[in-house]
C-alpha positions in Angstrom: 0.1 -21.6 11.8 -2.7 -19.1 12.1 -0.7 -16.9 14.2 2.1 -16.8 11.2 -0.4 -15.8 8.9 -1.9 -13.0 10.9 1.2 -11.9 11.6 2.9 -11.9 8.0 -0.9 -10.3 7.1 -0.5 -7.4 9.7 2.6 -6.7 8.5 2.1 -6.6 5.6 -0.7 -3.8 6.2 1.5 -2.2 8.4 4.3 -1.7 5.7 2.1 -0.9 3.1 -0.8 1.6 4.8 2.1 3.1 6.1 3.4 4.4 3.0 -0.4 5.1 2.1 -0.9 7.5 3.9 1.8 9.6 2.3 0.2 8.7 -1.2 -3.2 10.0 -0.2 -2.1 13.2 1.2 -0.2 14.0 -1.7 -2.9 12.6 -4.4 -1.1 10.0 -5.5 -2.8 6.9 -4.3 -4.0 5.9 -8.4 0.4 6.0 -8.4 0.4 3.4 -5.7 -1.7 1.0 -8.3 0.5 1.8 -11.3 3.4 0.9 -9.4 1.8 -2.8 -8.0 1.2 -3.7 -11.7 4.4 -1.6 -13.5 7.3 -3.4 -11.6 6.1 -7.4 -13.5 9.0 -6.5 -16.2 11.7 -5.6 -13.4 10.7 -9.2 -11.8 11.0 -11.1 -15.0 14.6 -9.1 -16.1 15.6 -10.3 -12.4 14.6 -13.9 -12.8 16.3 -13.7 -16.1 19.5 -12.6 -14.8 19.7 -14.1 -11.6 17.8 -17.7 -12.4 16.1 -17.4 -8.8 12.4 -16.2 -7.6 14.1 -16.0 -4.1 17.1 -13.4 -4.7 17.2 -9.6 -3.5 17.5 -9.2 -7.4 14.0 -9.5 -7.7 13.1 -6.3 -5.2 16.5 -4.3 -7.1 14.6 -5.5 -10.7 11.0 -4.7 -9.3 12.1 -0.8 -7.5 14.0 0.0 -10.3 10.6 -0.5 -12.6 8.5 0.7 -10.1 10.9 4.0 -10.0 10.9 4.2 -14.0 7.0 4.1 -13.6 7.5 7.1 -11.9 9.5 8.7 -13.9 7.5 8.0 -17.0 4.2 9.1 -15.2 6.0 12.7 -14.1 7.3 13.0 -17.5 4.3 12.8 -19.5 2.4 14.8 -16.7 5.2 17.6 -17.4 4.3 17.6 -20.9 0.8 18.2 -20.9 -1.1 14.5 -21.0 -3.8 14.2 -18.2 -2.2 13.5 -14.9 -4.5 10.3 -14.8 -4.6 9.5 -18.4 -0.5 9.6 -18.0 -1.0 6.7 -15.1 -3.1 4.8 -17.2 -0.6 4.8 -20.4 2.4 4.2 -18.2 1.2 1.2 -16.1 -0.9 -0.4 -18.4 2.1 -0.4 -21.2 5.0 -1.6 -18.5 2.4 -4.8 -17.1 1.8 -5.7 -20.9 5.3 -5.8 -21.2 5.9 -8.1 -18.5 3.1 -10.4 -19.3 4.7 -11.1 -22.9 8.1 -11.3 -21.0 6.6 -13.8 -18.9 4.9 -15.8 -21.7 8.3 -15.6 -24.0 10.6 -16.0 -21.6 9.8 -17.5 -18.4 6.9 -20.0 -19.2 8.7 -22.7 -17.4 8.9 -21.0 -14.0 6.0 -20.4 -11.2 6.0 -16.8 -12.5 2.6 -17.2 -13.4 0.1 -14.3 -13.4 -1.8 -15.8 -10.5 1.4 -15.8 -8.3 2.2 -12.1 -9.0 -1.7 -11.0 -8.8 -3.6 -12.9 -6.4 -0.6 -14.3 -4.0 -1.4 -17.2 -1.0 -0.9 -16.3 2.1 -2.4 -19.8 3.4 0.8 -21.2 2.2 3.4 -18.5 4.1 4.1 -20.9 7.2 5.3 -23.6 4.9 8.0 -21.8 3.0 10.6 -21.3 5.3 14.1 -20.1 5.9 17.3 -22.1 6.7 20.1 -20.1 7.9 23.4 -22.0 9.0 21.2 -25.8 9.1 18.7 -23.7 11.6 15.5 -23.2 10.1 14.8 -19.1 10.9 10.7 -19.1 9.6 8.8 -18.7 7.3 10.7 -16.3 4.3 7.5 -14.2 3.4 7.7 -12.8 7.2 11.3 -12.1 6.9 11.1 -10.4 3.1 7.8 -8.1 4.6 9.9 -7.4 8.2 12.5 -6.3 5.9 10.6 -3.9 3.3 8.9 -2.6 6.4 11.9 -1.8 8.7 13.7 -0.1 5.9 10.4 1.9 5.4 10.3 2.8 9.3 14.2 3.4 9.1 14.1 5.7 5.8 10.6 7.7 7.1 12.4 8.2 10.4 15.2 9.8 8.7 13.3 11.5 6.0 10.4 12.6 8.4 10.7 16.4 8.5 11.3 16.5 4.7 8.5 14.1 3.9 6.0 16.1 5.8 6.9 19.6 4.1 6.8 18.0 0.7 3.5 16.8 1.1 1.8 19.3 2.4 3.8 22.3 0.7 5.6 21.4 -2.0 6.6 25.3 -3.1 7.8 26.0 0.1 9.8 22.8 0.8 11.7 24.4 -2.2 12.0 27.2 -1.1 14.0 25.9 2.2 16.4 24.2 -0.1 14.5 20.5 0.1 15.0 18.1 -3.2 11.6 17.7 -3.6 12.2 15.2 -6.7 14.8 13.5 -4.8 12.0 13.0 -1.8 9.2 11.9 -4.3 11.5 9.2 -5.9 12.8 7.9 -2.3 9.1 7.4 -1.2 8.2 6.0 -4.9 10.9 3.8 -4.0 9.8 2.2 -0.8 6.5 2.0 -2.1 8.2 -0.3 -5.0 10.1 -2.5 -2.8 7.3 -3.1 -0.4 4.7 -3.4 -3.1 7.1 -6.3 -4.1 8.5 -7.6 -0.9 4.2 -8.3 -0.1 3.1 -9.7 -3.5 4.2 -13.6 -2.4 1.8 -13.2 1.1 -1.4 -11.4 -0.7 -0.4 -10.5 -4.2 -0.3 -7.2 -6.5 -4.6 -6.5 -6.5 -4.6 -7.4 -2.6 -1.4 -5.2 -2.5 -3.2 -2.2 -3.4 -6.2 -2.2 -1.0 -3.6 -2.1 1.6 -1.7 0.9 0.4 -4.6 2.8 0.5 -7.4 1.2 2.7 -5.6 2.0 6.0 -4.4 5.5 4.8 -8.1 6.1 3.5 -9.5 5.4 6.9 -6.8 6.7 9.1 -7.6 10.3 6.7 -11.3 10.0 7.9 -10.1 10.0 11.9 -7.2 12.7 11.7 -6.0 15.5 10.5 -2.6 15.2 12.4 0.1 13.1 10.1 1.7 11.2 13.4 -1.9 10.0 14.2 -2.8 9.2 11.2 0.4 7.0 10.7 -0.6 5.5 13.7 -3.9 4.7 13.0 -3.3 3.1 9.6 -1.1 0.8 11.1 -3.6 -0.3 13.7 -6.4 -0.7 10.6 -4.0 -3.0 9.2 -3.4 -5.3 12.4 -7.5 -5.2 13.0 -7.6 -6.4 9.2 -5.0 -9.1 9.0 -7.0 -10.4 12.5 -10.4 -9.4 11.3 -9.5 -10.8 7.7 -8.3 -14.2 8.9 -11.4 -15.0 11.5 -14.1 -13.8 8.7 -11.8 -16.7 6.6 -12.0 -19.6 8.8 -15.8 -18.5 9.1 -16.6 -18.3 5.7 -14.0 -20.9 4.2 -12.9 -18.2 1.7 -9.9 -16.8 0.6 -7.5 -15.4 3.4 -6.4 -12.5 1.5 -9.3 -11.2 0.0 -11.1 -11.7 3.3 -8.5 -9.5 5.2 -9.0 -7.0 2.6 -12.9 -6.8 2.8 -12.4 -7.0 6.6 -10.2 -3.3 5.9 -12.6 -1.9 3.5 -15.3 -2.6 6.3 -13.4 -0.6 8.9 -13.7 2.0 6.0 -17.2 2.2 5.6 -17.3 2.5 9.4 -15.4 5.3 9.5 -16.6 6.9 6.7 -20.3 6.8 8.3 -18.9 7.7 12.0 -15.9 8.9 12.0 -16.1 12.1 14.6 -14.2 14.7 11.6 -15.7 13.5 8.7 -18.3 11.3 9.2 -21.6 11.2 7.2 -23.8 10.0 10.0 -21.9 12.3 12.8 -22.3 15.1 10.7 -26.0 14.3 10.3 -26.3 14.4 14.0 -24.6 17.4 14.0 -26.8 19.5 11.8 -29.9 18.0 13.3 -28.8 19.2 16.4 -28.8 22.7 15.2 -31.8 22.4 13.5 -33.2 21.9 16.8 -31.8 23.9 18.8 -32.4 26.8 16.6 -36.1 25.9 16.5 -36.3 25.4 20.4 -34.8 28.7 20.3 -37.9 30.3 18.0 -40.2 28.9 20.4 -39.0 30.0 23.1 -38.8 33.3 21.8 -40.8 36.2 23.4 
């Protein structure tokens, strides 16, 4: 069972620090939140349509929010409000909106606020899959293995093009890339894995891991391919880190995993070999001596 949980926990990370890292580089890592919160009404108008909590309706519902979120936040950006100020409004609005959706229309159902903020990933190995009378395992490991295959398979695809839109979006135009059509394909992975991860650690937990990883990968790199790389090995030492410092502490598995990838953070934040405020302490004190050995020595 612990195996299942680090694994549905790693992947998770994986899927979502992936996508992270592309939100960071291009200053969008607030959009990342707005989106977690901002796709509540596209899982209630999927409930409501489909009468299930279990359907692919309810990633369709959530990306299509998470993509209007978008749209609204680029919109009012484009028309003069504060870039962040235009987050703020948009995400804050849609969540309302699906709160009162939930408390008018689906009061009934476990579509309560604690299952779409805080998630359980304890209870992952017991909700399985049957497929044909065989039982496939648990579903949250299947719904996370799918969000985060589609990401590999559409980032594969896309790579080139992602890369010149973030770091150059005038000159990805100029070569003829859809730069908006690019921004809304990544806002849309980031949509359906924000939702395929809510059931295993919910939206808040969902957040930390799409920009933790990133975050800390950024403070080890400056190359993109490493830097992919490396948020997806934050994640894994987080969902293994996460789930020890759990049993240890008899706390919540989530939020330990997510403390255990802010920690890996502050690590690299003080030591990281680029950017690190204790290597680049070292650094200048290292100068500071040399250039006064050098005085001495001085004829």
């Amino acid at each position: 069972m612990g195996m299942t949980i680090i694994v549905t926990g790693a992947m998770v990370a994986v899927a979502c620090g992936f996508l992270g890292c592309f939100l960071i580089l291009r200053r969008l890592a607030m959009v990342g939140d707005a989106i977690s919160h901002a796709v509540l009404p596209g899982i209630v108008v999927a409930y409501l349509f489909s009468g299930s909590l279990e359907s692919v309706w309810m990633l369709l519902g959530a990306a299509a929010f998470g993509l209007l979120c978008t749209f609204l936040i680029q919109t009012l950006s484009q028309q003069g409000v504060q870039h962040d100020a235009a987050i703020s409004v948009t995400f804050t609005f849609l969540f309302a909106v699906g709160v009162i959706m939930i408390s008018l229309f689906a009061r009934q159902v476990h579509l309560d606020l604690d299952h779409v903020l805080y998630g359980e990933i304890a209870y992952v190995p017991f909700n399985t899959w049957t497929l044909f009378g065989w039982e496939i395992g648990p579903r949250a490991m299947w719904i996370v293995g799918a969000a985060l295959f589609l990401s590999l398979v559409v980032v594969g695809l896309l790579y080139k093009e992602l890369k010149v839109v973030t770091f150059d979006p005038q000159m990805a135009a100029a070569l003829g890339i859809p730069v908006l059509l690019i921004h809304y394909v990544l806002m849309g992975l980031v949509s359906v894995t924000t939702v395929a991860s809510f059931e295993s650690v919910g939206a808040i937990l969902v957040v930390a891991m799409l920009i933790v990883p990133g975050a800390t990968a950024y403070l080890l790199t400056d190359k993109l391919e490493w830097m992919l790389a490396i948020s997806a090995v934050v994640g894994i030492l987080s969902s293994i880190c996460g789930y020890w410092m759990a049993l240890w502490l008899d706390a919540s598995i989530a939020g330990c995993m997510t403390v255990a990838a802010g920690l890996l953070f502050i690590l690299a934040f003080l030591f990281s070999p680029l950017h690190g405020v204790v290597t680049r302490w070292l650094v200048r004190r290292s100068l500071r001596l040399t250039t006064t050995n050098g005085e001495k020595n001085a004829p």
